[in-house]
N, C-alpha and C positions, 0 to 999 in steps of 0.2 A: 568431341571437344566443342564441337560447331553448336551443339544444343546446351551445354552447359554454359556457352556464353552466350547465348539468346536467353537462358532461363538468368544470368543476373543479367544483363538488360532491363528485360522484362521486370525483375524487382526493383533496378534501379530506376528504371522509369513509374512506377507505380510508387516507392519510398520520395520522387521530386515530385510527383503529382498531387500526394497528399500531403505534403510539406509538414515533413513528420517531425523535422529539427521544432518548426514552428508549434507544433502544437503540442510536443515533449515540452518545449519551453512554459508554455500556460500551463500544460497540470502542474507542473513542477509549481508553477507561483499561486495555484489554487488549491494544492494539498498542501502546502506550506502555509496558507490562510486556515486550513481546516485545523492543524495543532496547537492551537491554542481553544479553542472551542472542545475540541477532545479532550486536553488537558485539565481543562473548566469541569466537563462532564465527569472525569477520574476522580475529581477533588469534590465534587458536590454528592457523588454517591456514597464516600465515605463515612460519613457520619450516619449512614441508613446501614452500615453494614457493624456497626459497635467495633471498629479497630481502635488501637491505642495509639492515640496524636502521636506521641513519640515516635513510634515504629513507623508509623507513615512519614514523618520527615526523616529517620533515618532511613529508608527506603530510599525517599525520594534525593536523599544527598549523595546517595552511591548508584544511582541511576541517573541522575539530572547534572549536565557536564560543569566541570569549574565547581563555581560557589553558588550556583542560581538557585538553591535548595534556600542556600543561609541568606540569600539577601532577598526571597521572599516569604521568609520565615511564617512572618506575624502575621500578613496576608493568608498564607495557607494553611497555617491552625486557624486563622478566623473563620474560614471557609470550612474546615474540618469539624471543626466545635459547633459552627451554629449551621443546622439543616437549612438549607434555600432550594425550594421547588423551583420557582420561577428562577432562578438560576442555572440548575439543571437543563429546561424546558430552551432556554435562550442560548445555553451550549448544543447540545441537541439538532436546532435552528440551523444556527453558525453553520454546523459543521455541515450538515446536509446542502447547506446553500452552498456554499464554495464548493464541496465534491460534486454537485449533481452538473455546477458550472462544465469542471471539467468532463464528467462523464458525456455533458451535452455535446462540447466539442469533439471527443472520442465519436461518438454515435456518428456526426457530420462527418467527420472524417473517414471512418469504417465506411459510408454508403459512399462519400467519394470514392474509394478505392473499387467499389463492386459500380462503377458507373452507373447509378440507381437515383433517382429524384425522391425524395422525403415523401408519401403521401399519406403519411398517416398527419393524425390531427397533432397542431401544437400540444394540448392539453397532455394528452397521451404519449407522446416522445417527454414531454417536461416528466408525466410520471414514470416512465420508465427508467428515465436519468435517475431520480430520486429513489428507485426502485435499489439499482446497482449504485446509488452513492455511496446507500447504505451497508450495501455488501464491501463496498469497497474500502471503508473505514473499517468495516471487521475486517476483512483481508488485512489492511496494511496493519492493525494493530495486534494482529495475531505475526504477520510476517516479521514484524520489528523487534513484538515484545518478545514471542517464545526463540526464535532464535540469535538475534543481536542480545536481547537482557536475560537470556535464558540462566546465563553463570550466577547473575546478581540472583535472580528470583529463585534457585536453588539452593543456594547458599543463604538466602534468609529463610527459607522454609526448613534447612538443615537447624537451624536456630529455635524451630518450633517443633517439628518433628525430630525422631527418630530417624534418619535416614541414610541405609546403608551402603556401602560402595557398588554392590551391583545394583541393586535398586538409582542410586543417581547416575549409574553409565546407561541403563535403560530409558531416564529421561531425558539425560543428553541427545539420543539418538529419537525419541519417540517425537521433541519439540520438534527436529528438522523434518519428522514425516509427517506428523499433523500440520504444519504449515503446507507444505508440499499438497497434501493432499487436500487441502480446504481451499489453493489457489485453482487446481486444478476443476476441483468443483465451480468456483467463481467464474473462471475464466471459459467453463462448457457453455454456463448461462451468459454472459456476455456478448461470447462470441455468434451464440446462436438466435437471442434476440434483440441483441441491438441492429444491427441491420434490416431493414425494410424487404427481406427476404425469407423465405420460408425452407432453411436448407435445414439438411439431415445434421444430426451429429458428427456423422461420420464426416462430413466436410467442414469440420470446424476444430477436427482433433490435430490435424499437422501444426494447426498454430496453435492450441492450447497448449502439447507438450512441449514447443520449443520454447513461449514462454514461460511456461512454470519452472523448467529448468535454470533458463538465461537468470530467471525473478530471484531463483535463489543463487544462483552465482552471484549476481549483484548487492543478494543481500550476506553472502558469507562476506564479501569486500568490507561491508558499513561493520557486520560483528569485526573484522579484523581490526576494522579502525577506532572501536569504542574499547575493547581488549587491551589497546595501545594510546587508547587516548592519552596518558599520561607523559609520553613519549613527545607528545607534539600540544600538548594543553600550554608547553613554556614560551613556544613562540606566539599559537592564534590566540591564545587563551578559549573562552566559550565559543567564540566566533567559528572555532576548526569545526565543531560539530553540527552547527547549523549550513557550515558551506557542504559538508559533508554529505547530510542530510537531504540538502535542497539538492544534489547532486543525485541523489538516490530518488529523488522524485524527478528528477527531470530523462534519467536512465529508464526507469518503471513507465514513462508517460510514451516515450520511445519503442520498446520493446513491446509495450503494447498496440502499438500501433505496428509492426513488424509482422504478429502474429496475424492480424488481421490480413496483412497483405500476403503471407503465405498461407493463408487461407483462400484467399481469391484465386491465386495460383492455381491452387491444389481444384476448385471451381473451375475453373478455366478449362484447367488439363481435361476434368470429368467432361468437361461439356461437350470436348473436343474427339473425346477419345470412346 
């Protein structure tokens, strides 16, 4: 009993050392800056891949909460119809600038918890931000689309395809394991070189697996709540999905900072033991 409460001690001292509420709060407001730049990027690719304006706004009307499809209608066929590189290239930008923000902060943070001083060079920590911002925009856009818009993106492929009852209960299940397994991949590489240390895999798995799990509990939460948005669209109107949302990055910025400190743990233990 006596070592189960020195080991959450021990966390909870390590969880107020890195002031994880604080720095869950910044990704949160810097992966929330990155969605619209994404969004940008979704809408500038399409007209390079010959889809039919139609199906892209009906798409985007039964993915995009409320009415935000129809009231930026003419906007987004504009964007659909006419090719822009340079608009592409400026979403792109965006998005990497505000994730690498946060990934930056993560990095500082993760070496706080392992009591370590930075010594690598600026240039080189700024690229490795950039490095995993970009992993981290795939993450979250494989973690949101395939399993929160999994239903809608089924269901419209059902529309173009052939697709039969076992074959779409095979996809139901295969979205939640390819997410699962691509966080897990992400989060090997994070966890083992973002910190200013040179450790094994093996000391970097106790946090990987608790957050790849926790990432998706949090994200079956946001599927429940998009599933239902209709339910609560009468009170926030659009507003529910963006608090929603920004909840789900503020959880994600959390839990990743968690994993980190049960890794240092697990560090610890080794060093000791």
């Amino acid at each position: 009993m006596s070592s189960k409460s020195n080991l959450i001690k021990h966390f909870l001292f390590k969880f107020q050392h890195a002031k994880v509420f604080l720095l869950g709060s910044s990704q949160a407001f810097y992966y929330l800056l990155s969605l619209f730049p994404i969004l940008v990027i979704g809408l500038a690719i399409i007209p390079y891949l010959n889809i039919d304006p139609d199906q892209a706004i009906g798409f985007l009307k039964k993915t995009l909460p409320g009415d935000m499809a129809g009231v930026f209608q003419k906007e987004i066929l504009n964007l659909i119809n006419n090719p822009r590189g340079s608009l592409l290239i400026l979403g792109i930008i965006g998005a990497l600038w505000s994730t690498s923000n946060a990934i930056h902060a993560l990095i500082t943070s993760i070496n706080q918890a392992y009591d370590i001083e930075e010594t690598r060079s600026i240039m080189f920590v700024r690229a490795i931000a950039l490095m995993f911002a970009a992993g981290m925009i795939i993450t979250i856009i494989i973690t949101m689309v395939f399993p929160v818009f999994g239903n809608i993106m089924l269901e419209y492929l059902k529309n173009i395809f052939d697709i039969d009852t076992t074959l779409s209960g095979l996809l139901q299940v295969l979205r939640w394991l390819f997410a699962w397994l691509f966080i897990i991949v992400f989060l090997s590489l994070l966890y083992r070189f973002a910190p200013n240390l040179n450790l094994p895999f093996s000391y970097i798995l106790p946090g990987t697996i608790t957050v790849s799990v926790l990432w998706q509990i949090i994200t079956f939460g946001l599927y429940i709540y998009v599933n239902n948005f209709g339910a609560f669209s009468a009170i926030y109107g659009s507003v529910g999905v963006f608090m929603i949302i920004m909840i789900w990055f503020f959880l994600t910025g959390i839990i990743l900072m968690v994993g980190a400190i049960i890794n240092v743990m697990y560090d610890d233990y080794k060093q000791t033991s």
